[in-house]
N, C-alpha and C positions, 0 to 999 in steps of 0.2 A: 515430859517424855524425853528418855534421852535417843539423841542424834546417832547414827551410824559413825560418822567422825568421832565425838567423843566416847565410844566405845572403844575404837582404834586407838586413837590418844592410848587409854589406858591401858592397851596390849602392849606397849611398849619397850616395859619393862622385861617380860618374857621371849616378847620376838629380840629385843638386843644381845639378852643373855643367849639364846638358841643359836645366834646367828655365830656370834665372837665363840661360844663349844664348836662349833660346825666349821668355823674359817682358820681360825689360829692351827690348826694343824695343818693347815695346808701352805705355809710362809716358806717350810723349805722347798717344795715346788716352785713359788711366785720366785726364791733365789736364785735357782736352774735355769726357768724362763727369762730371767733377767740375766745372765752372765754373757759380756758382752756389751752389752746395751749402756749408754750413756744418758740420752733424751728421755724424760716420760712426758708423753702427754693424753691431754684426757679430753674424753669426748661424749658429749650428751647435750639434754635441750629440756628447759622448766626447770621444777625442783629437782630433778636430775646435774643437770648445769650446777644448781647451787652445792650441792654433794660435791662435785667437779673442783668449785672453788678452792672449798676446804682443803682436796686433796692436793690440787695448788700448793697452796700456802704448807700446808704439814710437810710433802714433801721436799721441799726446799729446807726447810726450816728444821726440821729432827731426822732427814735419810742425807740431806746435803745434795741434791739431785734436782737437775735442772728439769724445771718442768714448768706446762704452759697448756690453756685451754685450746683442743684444735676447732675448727672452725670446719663443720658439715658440708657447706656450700662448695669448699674447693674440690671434691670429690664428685657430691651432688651433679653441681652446675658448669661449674669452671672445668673440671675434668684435668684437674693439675696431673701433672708425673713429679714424683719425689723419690729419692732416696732416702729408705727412712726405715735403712741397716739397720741404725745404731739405735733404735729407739721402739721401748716399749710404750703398748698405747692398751689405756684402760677406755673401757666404755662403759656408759651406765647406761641401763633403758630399766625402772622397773617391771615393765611388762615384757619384754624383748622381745616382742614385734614392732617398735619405731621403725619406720620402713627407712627414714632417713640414715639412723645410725646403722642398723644389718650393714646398710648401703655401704656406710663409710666405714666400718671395720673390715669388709670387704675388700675396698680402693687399700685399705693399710695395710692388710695382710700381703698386698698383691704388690704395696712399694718397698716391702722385704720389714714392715714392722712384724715385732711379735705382740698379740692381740691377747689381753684378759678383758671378759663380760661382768659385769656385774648385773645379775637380775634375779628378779625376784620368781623367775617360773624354769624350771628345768631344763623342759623340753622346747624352749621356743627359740625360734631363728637367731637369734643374736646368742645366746649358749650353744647353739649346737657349731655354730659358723668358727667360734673364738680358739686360740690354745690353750687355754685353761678358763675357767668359768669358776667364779665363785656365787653362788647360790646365799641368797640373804634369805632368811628363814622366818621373816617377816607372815606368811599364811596371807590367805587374797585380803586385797583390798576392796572395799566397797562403795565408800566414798570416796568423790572425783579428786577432794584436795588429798594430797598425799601426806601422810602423817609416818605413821612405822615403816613404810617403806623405804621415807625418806633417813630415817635415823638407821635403819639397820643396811644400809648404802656408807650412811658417814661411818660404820661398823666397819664394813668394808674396806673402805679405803684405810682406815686406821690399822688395819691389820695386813694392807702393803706396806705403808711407812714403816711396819713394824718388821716385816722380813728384810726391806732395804735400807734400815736402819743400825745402826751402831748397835754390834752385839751387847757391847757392858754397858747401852741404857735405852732397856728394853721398853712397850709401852706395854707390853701386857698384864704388870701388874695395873697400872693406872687406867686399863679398859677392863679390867675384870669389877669395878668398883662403881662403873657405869649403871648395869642395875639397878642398883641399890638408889645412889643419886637420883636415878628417873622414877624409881617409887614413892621417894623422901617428897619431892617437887609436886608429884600429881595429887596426896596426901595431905601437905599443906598448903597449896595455893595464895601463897603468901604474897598478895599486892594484886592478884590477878583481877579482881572484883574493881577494886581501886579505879587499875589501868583500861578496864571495858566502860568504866563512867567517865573517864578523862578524855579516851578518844570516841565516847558517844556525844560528846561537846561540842567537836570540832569535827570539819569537812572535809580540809587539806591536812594530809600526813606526811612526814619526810623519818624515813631512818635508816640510819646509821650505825657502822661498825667500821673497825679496823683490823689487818692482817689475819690473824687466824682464824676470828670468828667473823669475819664481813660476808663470808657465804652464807651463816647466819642470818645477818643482818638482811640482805637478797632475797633468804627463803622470809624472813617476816612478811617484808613489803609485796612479794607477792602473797602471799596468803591471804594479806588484809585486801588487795587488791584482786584477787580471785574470789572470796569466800564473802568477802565484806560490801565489795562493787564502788568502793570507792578508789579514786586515783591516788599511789603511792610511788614516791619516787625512793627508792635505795641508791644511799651514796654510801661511799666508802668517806671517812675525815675527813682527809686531804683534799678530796674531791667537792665537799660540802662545803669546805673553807672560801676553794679557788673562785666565789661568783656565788652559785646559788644561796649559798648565806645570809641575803640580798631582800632574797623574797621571806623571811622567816617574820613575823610577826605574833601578834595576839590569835588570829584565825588560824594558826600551824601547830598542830603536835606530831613532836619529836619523840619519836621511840627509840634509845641509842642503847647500843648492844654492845657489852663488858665482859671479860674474862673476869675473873676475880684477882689473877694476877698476870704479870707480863709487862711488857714495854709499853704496853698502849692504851694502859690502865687512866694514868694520869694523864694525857691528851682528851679522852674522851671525858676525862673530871672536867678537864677545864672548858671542854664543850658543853657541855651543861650548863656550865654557870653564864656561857657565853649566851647561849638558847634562852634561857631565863631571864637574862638581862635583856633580850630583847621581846620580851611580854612573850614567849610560845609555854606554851607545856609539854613538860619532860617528863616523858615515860623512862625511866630507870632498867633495863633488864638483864642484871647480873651485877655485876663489879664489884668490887668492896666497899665499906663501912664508907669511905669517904665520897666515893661516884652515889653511894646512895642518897646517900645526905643532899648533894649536891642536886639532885632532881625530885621533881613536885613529887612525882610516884615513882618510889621502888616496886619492882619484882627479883623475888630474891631467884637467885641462878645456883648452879651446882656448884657442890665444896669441892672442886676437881681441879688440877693443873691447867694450863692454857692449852696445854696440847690435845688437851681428849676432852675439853668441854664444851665444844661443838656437838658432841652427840647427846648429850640432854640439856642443854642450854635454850634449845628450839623449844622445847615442851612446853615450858609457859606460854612463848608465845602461841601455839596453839591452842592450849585452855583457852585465853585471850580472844583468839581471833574466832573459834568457837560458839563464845558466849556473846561476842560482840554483833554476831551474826545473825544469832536467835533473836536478841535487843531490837536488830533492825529490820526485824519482821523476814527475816532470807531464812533461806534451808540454807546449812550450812554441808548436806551431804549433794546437794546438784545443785553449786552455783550455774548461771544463765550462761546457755550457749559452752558448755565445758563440756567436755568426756574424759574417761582415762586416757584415752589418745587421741591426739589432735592433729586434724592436720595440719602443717606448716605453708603448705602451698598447694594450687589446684594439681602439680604432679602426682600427689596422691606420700605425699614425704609428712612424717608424724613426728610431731612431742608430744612428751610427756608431760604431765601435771609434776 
């Protein structure tokens, strides 16, 4: 019987194509709303947040733009006052009723930020609230864990970096190719079977990424820990190195997540080998010819640059986290105690899956 999630899964390819038709024309807009503006920061909660990350890292990284996760509570709770002239502020909710974020694009609007929504429904509070609103074309979701939603979010955000980024090196030839890539991967499911038997072995999970795709790496470990009901912890490398490294043993797989190319290709090789040597198992998912070697189990990843293979890099791991769900007897479309919106606290303040 197939699951409501992996139906979604396989929408993927369509809703990312719909969405990047539907947003790329709207960059010279997001340049208007930006002129002036120095700061970006982004704001959301769950896989939302993990979207958030990526947009972190990209925009630093290919617009040159200082950017940073904001933090709901200073609005929420704290009731800070900011000036926050100089600074555009994204927000994601895919539903755009989180009652926390409306809340906090509200507090920014009001400390003189200019405010973009990213959400997956038109007409709801956080698009109507925002100054521009781009609309992910992603169609409802149905199941709890977020899958299309969440990629045609990382669509999203790829297509600011692409307005505030460097005219002569655009990204939209390299997100128009995105498609394609998330049909190739769902098609041949290359390792995927492998890596649902490797962490059906073991109880303790830890995984890993670095820079671009570490929000990747975030949305895995929640996944397997929403969808799968086991405890994951997501580190970033350097973070994994600093201590927790400690605990890794023969009862630990490691799921470590790879661009195929980039600076942090070979760190994360040599973390495998590192992981290995001390008896865990390595789940492989992405890198090159050499990161793969270097762990028990590959999953192959997209043939895509480091800058835009965050948006279908995710999709194995969902096959993955999918089948591993089914394996342990769970519904993988209503993991326990979850909704599409959750609430954060007895104030009545929500995330997002």
């Amino acid at each position: 019987m197939t699951t409501t999630m992996a139906s979604e899964i396989a929408e993927q390819p369509a809703a990312l194509d719909a969405t990047l038709t539907a947003l790329l024309p709207l960059r010279e807009e997001l340049r208007r709303l930006d002129t002036g503006r120095r700061e970006v920061l982004l704001v959301a909660r769950g896989t939302s947040d993990n979207a958030g990350v990526y947009g972190r890292y990209l925009l630093e990284v290919h617009a040159g733009r200082g950017a940073a996760l904001g933090a709901p509570s200073l609005s929420t709770h704290y009731r800070v006052r900011r000036d926050l002239s100089d600074t555009l502020v994204i927000c994601l909710s895919q539903s755009g009723e989180t009652t926390e974020i409306v809340e906090t694009q509200e507090w920014l609007r009001g400390c003189g930020a200019r405010t973009v929504a990213i959400t997956n429904v038109e007409d709801s509070p956080l698009a109507e609230s925002a100054d521009l609103v781009l609309i992910t074309q992603a169609g409802a979701e149905r199941a709890v864990p977020a899958t299309k939603s969440h990629t045609a979010q990382l669509a999203a955000i790829a297509v600011i970096a692409d307005a505030l980024g460097p005219a002569d090196d655009p990204l939209e030839p390299l997100l128009r190719r995105v498609p394609d890539e998330v049909e190739r991967l769902l098609a041949q499911r290359d390792g995927v079977e492998a890596a649902v038997a490797a962490l059906e072995r073991t109880g303790t999970t830890l995984v890993s990424g670095r820079g671009l795709v570490f929000g990747t790496a975030l949305e895995v470990a929640l996944k397997l820990e929403e969808t799968c009901l086991r405890p994951v912890r997501g580190l970033s490398y350097a973070d994994l190195r600093h201590g927790p490294i400690a605990v890794v043993d023969r009862d630990v797989a490691t799921v470590l997540v790879s661009a195929n190319d980039g600076p942090m290709v070979a760190g994360m090789t040599e973390l495998a080998g590192d992981l290995q040597a001390l008896g865990a198992t390595t789940v492989g998912l992405g890198g090159d010819a050499t990161f793969q070697a270097a762990c028990e189990v590959a999953v192959a990843g997209p043939r895509l640059p480091e800058r835009v293979t965050p948006l279908a890099l995710v999709v194995p791991a969902q096959l993955i986290v999918e089948a591993l769900a089914r394996r342990s007897g769970l519904d993988p479309d209503a993991p326990r105690a979850l909704s599409k919106v959750t609430e954060t606290d007895p104030t009545g303040s929500g995330s997002e899956r």
